[in-house]
C-alpha positions in Angstrom: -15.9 117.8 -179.8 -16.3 120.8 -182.3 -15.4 123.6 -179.2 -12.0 120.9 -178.9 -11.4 121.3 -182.4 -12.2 124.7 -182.3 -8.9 125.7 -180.5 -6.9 124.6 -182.8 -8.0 127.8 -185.3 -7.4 130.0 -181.9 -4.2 132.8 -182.4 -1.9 130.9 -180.5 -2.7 127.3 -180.5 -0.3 124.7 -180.1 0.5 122.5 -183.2 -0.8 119.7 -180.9 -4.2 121.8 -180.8 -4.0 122.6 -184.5 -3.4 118.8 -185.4 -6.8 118.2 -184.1 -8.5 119.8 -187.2 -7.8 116.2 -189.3 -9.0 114.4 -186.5 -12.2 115.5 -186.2 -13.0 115.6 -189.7 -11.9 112.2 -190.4 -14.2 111.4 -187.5 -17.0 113.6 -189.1 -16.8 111.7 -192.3 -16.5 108.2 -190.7 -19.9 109.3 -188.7 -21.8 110.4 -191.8 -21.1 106.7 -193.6 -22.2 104.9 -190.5 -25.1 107.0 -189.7 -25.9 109.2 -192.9 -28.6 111.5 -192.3 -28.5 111.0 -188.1 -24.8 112.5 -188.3 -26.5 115.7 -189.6 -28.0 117.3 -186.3 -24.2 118.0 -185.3 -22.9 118.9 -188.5 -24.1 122.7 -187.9 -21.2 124.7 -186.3 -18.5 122.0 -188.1 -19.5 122.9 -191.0 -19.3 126.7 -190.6 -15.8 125.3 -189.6 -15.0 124.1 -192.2 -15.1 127.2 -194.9 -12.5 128.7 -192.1 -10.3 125.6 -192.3 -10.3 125.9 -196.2 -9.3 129.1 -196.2 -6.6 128.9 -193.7 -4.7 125.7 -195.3 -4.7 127.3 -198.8 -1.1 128.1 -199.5 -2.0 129.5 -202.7 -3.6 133.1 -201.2 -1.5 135.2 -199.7 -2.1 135.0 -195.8 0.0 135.6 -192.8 -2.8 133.1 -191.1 -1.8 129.8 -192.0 -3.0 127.1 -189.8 0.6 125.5 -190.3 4.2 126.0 -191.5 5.2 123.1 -194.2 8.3 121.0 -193.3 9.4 121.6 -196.7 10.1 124.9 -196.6 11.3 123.8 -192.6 8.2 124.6 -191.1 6.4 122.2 -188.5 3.9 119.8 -190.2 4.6 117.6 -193.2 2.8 118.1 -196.7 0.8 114.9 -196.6 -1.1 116.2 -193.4 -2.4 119.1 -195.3 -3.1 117.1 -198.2 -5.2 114.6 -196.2 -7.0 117.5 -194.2 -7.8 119.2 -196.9 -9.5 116.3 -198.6 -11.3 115.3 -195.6 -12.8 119.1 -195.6 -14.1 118.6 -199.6 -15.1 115.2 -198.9 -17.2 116.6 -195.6 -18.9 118.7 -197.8 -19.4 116.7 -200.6 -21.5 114.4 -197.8 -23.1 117.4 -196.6 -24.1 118.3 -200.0 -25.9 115.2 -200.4 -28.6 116.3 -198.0 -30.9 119.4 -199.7 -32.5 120.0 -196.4 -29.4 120.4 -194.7 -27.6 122.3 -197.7 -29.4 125.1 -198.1 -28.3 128.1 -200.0 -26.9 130.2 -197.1 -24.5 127.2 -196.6 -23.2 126.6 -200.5 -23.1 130.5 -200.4 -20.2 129.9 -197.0 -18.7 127.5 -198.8 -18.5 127.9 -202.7 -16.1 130.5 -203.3 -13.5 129.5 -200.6 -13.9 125.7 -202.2 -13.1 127.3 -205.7 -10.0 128.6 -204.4 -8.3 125.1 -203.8 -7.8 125.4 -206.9 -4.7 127.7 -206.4 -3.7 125.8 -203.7 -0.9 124.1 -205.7 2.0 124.5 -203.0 1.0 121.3 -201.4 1.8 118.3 -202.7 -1.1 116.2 -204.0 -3.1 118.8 -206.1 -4.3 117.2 -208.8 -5.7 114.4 -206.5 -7.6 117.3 -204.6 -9.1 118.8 -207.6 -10.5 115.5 -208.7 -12.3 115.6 -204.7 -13.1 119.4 -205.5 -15.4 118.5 -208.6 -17.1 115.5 -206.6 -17.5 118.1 -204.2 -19.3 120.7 -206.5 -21.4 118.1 -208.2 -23.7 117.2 -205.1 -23.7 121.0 -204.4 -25.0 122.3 -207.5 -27.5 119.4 -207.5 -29.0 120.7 -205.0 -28.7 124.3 -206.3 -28.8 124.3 -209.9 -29.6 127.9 -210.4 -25.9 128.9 -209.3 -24.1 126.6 -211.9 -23.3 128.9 -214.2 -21.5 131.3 -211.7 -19.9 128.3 -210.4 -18.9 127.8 -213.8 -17.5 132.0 -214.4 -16.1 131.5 -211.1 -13.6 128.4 -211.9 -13.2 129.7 -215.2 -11.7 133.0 -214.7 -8.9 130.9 -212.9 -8.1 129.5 -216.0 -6.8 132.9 -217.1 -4.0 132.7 -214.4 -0.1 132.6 -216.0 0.3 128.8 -214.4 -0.2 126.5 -216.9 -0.5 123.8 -214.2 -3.8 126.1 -212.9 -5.1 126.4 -215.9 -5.1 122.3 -216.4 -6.5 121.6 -212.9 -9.4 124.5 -214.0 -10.0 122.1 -216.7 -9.7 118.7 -214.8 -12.5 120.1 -212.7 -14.7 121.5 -215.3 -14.4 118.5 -217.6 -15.3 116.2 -214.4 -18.9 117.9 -213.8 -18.9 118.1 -217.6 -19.3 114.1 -217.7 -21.7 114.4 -214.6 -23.8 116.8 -215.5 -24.3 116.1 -219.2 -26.6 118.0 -221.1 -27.4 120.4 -218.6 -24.4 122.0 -219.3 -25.8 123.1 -222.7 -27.1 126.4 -221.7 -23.6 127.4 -220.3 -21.4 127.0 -223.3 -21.5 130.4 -224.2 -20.4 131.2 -220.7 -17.5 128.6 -221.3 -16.5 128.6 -225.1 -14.4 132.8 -225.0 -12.5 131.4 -221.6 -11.6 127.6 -223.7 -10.7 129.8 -226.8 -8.3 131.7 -225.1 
């Protein structure tokens, strides 16, 4: 099923074969609520998948390798199927997160920064909604790897000095999301976070 998928990432692939991406992550999400940790033993190769997926459906880098054209600019796929395969991709790893034996730091280390970049994915419609998934995402994530929260923290942060103000709000929405998760053991960070809220 993954190989299947695969193709749809291929130079070349038909927007049939692209369209497939959604599918199978829907699928892989469905599978991990039924059968939780089970699911896991085939979430290996889908989930190095999935940092390529993230990075090719993020209309906010510059890349002559997007996965589609948006209908809005007359392209061939409408805006809600990005939105809904992008959040099937942070909910997948949000899931994935949830397991420490399976989420081991070679895997946040694939996945972090190209995660962090959704948020300059505002082009597609839905952002805010996906930025909301984003946090839920990072909470599990950093959970299970505590020692990297403050550079998860300088690495959303230095988005915030971007010239959109609606970036620099959805920087915020995140932060102050894990801020209410996470508590107290955000302490040691504000120094990190107080010179990038000042500005």
């Amino acid at each position: 099923l993954v190989s299947w998928a695969e193709a749809g990432l291929e130079s070349g692939a038909s927007i049939a074969e692209r369209l497939r991406l959604p599918t199978v992550f829907h699928l892989a999400n469905s599978f991990y609520e039924s059968f939780n940790t089970l699911a896991l033993v085939y979430f290996g190769r889908l989930f190095e998948m999935t940092a390529k997926v993230l990075r090719v459906v993020n209309y906010g880098k510059a890349s002559a390798n997007l996965l589609y054209q948006l209908k809005k600019s007359g392209g061939e796929v409408p805006q809600a199927e990005v939105h809904f395969l992008i959040l099937q991709l942070l909910q997948f790893v949000q899931n994935c997160a949830k397991q420490p034996r399976f989420f081991t730091g070679d895997r946040w280390t694939l996945i972090r920064q190209v995660a962090i970049d959704e948020l300059e994915n505002t082009k597609v419609e839905g952002h805010e909604a996906r930025c909301t998934a984003l946090a839920d995402a990072l909470y599990p994530a950093l959970e299970c790897h505590p020692e990297t929260l403050g550079d998860t923290l300088q690495a959303i942060m230095e988005k915030v000095r971007d010239g959109s103000a609606k970036l620099r709000y959805r920087c915020l929405l995140v932060v102050e999301r894990l801020t209410a998760r996470i508590g107290e053991g955000l302490a040691p960070h504000l120094p990190l976070l107080m010179p990038f809220l000042s500005e």
